[in-house]
BAFI-3210 file (N, C-alpha, C; in Angstrom, 3 decimals, decimal comma, padded with zeros to 6 digits):
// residues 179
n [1|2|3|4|5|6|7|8|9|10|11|12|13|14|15|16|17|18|19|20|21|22|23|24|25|26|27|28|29|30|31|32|33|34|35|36|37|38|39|40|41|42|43|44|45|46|47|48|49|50|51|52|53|54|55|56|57|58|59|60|61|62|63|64|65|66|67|68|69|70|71|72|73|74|75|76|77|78|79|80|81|82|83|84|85|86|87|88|89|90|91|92|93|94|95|96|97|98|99|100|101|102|103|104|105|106|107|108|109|110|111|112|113|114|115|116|117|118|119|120|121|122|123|124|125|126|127|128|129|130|131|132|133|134|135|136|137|138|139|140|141|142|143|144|145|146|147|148|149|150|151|152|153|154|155|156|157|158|159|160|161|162|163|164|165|166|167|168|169|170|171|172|173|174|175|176|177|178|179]
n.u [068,015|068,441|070,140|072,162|072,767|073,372|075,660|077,606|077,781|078,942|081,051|083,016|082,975|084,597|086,899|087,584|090,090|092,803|095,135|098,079|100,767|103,637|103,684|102,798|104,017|105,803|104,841|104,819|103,229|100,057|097,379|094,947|093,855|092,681|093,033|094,484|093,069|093,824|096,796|100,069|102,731|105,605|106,394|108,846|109,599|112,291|114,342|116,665|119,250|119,455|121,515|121,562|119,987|116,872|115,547|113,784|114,621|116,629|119,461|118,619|119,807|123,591|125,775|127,694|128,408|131,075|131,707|129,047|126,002|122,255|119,407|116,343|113,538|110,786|109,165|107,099|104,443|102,125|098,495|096,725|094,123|092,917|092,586|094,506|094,845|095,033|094,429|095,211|097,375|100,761|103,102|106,093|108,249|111,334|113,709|116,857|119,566|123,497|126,843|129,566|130,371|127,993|124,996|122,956|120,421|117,227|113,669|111,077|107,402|104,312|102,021|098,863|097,162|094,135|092,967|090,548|087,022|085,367|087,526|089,305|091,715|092,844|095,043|098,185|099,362|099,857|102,404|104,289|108,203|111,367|114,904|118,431|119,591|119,694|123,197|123,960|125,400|123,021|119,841|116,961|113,681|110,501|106,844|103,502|100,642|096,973|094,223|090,922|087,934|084,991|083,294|081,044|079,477|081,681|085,430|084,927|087,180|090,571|093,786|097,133|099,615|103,348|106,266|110,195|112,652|116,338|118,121|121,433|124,407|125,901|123,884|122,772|120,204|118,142|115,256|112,525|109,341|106,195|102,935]
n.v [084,002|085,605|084,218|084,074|086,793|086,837|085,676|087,508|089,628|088,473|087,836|089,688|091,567|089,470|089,734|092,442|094,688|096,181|099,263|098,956|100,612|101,219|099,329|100,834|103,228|102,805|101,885|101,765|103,761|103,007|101,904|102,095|104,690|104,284|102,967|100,212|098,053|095,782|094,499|093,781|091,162|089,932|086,580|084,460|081,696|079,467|077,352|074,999|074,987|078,224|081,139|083,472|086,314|087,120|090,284|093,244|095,082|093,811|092,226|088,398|085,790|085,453|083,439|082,716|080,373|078,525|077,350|076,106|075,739|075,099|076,762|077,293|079,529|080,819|083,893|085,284|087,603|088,002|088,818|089,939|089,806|091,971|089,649|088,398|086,392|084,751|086,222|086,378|085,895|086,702|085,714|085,200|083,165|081,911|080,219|080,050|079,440|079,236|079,621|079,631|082,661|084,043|084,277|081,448|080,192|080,751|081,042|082,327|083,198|084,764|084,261|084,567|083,440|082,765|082,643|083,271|082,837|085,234|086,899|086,928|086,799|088,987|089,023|089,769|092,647|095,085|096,330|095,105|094,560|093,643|092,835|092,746|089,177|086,287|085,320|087,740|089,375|089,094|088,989|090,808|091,448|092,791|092,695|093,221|092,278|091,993|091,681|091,553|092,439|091,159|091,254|093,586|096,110|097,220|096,395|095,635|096,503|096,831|094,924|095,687|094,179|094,179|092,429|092,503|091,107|089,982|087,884|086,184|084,664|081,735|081,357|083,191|085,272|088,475|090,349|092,682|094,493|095,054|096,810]
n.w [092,838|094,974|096,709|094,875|095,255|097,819|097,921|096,247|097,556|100,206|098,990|098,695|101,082|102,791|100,724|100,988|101,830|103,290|102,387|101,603|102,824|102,280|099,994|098,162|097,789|096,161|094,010|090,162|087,904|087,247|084,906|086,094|087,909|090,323|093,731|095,131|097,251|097,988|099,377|098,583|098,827|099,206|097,653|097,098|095,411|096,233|094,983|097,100|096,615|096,611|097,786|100,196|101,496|101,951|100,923|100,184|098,012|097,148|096,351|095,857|095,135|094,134|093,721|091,724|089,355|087,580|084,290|082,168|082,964|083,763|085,039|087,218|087,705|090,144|090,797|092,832|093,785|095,541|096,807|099,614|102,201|105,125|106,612|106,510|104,774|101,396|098,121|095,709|093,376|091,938|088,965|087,829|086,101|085,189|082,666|082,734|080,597|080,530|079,247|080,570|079,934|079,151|078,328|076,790|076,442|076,453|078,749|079,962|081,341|082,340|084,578|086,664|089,623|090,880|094,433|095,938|096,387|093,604|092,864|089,790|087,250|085,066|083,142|081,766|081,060|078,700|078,974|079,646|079,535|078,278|078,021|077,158|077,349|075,214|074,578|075,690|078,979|080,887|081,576|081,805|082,741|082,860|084,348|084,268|086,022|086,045|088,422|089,221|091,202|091,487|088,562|087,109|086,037|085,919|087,376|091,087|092,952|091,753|091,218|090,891|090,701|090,059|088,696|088,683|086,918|086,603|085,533|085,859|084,225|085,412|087,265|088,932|090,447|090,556|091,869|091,635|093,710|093,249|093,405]
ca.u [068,505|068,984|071,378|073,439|073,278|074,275|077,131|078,610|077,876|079,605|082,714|083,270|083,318|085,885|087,888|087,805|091,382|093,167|096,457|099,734|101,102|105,237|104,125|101,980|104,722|106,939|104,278|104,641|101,604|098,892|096,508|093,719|093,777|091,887|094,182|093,859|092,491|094,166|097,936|100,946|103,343|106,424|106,656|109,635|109,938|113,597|115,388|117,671|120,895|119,483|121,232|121,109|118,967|115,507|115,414|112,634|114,945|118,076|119,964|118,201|121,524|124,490|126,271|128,414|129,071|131,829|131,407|127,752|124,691|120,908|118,265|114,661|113,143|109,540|108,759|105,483|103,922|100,393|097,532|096,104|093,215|093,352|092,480|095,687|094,294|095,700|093,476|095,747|099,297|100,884|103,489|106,441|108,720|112,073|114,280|117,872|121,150|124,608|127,979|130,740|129,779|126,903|122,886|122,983|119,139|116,104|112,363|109,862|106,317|103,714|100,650|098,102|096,586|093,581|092,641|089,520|086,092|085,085|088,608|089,579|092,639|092,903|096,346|099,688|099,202|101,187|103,362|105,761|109,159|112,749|116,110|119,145|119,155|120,755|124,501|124,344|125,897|121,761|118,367|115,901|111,638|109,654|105,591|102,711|099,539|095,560|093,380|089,643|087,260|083,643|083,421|079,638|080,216|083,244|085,774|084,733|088,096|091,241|094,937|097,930|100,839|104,366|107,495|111,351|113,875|117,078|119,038|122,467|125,213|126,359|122,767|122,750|119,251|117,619|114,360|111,906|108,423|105,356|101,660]
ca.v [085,358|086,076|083,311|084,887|088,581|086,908|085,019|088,353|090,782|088,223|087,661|091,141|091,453|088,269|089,975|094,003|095,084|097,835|099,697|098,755|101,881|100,635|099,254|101,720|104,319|102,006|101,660|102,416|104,393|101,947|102,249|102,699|106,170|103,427|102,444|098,542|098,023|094,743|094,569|093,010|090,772|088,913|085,369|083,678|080,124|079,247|075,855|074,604|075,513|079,651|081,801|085,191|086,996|088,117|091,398|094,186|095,327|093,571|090,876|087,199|085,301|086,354|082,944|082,127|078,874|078,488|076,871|075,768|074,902|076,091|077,227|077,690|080,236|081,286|084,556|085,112|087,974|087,741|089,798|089,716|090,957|092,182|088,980|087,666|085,266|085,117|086,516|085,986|085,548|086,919|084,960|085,253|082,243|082,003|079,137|080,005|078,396|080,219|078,823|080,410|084,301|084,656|083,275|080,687|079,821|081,976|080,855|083,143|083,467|085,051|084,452|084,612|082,585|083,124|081,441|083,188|083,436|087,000|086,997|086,613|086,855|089,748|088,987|090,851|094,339|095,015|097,709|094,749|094,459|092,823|093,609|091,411|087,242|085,130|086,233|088,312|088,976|089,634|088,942|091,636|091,153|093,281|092,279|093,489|091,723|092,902|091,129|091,929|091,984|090,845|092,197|093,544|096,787|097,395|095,983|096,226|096,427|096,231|094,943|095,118|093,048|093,972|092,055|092,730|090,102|090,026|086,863|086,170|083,596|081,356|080,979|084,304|086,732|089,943|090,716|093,585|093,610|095,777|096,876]
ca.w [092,664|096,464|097,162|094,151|095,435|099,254|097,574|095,909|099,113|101,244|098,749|098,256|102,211|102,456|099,867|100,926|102,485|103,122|101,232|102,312|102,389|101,872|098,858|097,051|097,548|095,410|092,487|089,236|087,104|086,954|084,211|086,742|088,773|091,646|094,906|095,319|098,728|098,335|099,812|098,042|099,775|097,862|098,271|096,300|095,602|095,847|095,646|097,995|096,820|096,414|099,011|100,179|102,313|101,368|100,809|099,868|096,904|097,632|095,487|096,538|095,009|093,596|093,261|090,511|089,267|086,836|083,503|081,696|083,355|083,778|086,057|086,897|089,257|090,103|091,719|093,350|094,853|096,579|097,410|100,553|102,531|106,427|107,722|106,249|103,650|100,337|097,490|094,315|093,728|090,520|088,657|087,018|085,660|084,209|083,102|081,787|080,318|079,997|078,876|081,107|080,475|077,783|078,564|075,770|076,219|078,062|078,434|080,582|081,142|083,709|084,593|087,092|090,204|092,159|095,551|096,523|094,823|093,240|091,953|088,591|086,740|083,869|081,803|081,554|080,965|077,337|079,500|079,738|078,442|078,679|077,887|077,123|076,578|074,498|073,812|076,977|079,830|081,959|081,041|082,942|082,392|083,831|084,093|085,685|085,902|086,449|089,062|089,013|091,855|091,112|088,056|087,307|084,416|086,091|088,764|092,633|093,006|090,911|092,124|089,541|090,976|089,093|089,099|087,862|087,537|086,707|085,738|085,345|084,197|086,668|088,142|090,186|089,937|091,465|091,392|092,643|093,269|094,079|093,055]
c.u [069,029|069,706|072,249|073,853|074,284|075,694|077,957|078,484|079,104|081,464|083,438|083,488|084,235|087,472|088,505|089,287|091,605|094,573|097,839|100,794|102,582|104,993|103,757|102,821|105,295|106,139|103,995|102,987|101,019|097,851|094,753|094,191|093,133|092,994|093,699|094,001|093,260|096,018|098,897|102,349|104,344|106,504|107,682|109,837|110,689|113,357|116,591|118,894|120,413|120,502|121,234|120,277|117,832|115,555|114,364|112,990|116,593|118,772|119,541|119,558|122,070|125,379|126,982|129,502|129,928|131,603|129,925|126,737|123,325|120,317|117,069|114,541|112,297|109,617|107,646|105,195|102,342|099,527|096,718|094,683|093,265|093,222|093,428|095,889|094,564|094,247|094,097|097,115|099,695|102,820|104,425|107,981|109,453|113,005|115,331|119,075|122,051|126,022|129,049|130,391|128,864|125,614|123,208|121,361|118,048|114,620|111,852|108,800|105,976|102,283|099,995|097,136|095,599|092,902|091,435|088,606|085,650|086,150|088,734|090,927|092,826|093,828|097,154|099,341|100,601|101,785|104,429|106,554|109,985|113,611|117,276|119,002|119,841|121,659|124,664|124,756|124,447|120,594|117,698|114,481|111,187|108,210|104,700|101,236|098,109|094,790|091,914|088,972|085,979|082,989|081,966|079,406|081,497|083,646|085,309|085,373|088,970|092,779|095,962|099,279|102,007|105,557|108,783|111,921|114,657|117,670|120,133|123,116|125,948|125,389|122,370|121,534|119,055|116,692|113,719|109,757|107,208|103,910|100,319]
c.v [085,903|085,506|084,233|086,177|088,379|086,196|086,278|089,336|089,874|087,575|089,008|091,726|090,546|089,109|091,489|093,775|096,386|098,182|099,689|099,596|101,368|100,061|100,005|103,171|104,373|102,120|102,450|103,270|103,241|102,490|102,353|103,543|105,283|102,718|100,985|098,624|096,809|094,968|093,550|092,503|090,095|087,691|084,585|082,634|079,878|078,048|075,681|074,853|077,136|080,017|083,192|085,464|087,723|089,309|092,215|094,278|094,665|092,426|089,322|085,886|085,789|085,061|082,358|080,920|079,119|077,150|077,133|075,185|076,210|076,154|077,823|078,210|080,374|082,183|084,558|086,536|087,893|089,264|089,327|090,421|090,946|090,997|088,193|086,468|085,399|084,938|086,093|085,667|085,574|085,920|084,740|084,028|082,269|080,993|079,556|079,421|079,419|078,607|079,866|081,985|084,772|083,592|082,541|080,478|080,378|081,204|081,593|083,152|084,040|084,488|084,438|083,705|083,235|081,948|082,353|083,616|085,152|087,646|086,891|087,768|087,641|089,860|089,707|091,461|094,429|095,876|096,664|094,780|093,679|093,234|092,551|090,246|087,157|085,921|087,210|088,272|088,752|089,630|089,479|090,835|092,104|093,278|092,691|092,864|092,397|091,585|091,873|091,297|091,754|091,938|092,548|094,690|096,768|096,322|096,788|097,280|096,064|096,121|094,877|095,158|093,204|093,039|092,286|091,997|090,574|088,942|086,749|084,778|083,039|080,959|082,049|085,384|087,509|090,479|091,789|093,799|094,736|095,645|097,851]
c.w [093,995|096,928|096,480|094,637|096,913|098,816|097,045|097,231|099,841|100,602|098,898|100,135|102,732|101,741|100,468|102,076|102,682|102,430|101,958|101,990|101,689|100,264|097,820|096,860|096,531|093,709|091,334|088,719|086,552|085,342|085,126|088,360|090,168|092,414|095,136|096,634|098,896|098,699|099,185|098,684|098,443|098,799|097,199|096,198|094,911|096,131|096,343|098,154|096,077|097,887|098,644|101,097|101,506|101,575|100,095|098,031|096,955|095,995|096,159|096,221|093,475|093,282|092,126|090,264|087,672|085,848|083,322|082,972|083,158|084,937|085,823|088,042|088,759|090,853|091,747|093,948|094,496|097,114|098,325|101,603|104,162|107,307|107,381|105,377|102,457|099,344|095,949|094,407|091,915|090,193|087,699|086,858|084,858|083,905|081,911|081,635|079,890|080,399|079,364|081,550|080,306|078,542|076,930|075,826|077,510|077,515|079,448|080,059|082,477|083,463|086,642|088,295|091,200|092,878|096,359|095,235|095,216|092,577|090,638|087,848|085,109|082,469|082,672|080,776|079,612|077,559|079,792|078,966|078,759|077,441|077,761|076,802|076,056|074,211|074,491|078,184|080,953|081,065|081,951|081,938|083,182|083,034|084,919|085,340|086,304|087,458|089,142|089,992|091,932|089,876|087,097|086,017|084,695|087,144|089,900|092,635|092,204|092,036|090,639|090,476|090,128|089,374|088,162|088,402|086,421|086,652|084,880|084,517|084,950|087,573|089,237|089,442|091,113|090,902|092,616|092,521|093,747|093,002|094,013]
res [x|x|x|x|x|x|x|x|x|x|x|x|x|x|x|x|x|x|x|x|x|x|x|x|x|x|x|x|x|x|x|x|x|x|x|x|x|x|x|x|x|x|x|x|x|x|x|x|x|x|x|x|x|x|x|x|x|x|x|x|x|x|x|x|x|x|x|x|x|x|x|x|x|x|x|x|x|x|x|x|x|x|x|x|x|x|x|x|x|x|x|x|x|x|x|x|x|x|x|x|x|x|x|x|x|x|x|x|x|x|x|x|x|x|x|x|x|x|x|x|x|x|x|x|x|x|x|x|x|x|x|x|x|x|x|x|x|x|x|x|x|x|x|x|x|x|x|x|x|x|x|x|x|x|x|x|x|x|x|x|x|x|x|x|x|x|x|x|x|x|x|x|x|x|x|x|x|x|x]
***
């Protein structure tokens, strides 16, 4: 019983952060009135032929390839705590096909990764939506996820992680990202 209580005291110390102000200005209405102590960072994982410049809210690429083909992107952002250690990392995944102007074929999902213990991973919040797809010129998503910090009646701590993308035809998206 006292191992277990020093294993949650000392995750829950591991885990505690502070509020990254830049992004909590940005965030939508949470379903919990509670400020996540934890800080949200974007991390995108492009392939090789993305360009563009990273940007906060910017366009990441804009390239347009002429004729048919497809593409797969993952965005990522992460929650972190002051000693710079990644606590989760939320997760959203899209893989589409267009024929000249129109999205001919869309698949998306999100979910959820955590990399420290006391974490745990709550779902997508049914405040998402999307817009456009097949037979369009733009497929948007927007998703926001729940993270839970040692969770005992309630969370410690809660973090909710959103992301908006944006993909085109031709292989060109824009996404935005906070929590």
């Amino acid at each position: 019983m006292r191992l277990r209580l020093v294993v949650v005291v000392l995750s829950v110390a591991l885990n505690l952060a502070l509020v990254d102000t830049a992004i909590a200005k940005d965030r939508p209405t949470s379903p919990s009135a509670k400020k996540s102590l934890a800080y949200v960072v974007a991390t995108p994982v492009a392939s090789e032929q993305d360009s563009g410049a990273l940007s906060r809210r910017g366009v990441l690429s804009t390239e347009a390839a002429a004729g048919s083909g497809c593409r797969e992107q993952q965005f990522r952002v992460s929650g972190h705590n002051i000693f710079g250690w990644r606590l989760f990392t939320y997760v959203r995944w899209v893989y589409w096909c267009w024929n000249g102007s129109y999205l001919t074929y869309l698949a998306s999902r999100a979910w959820g990764e955590v990399h420290m213990p006391g974490w745990s991973f709550r779902g997508t919040l049914n405040n998402s939506w999307s817009i456009g797809g097949r037979g369009y010129t733009y497929y948007r998503v927007w998703s926001q996820g729940h993270f839970c910090l040692v969770e005992y009646f309630s969370c410690v701590q809660n973090s909710y992680p959103w992301i908006d993308v944006t993909v085109y035809p031709g292989g060109g998206w824009r996404w935005s990202h906070g929590g």
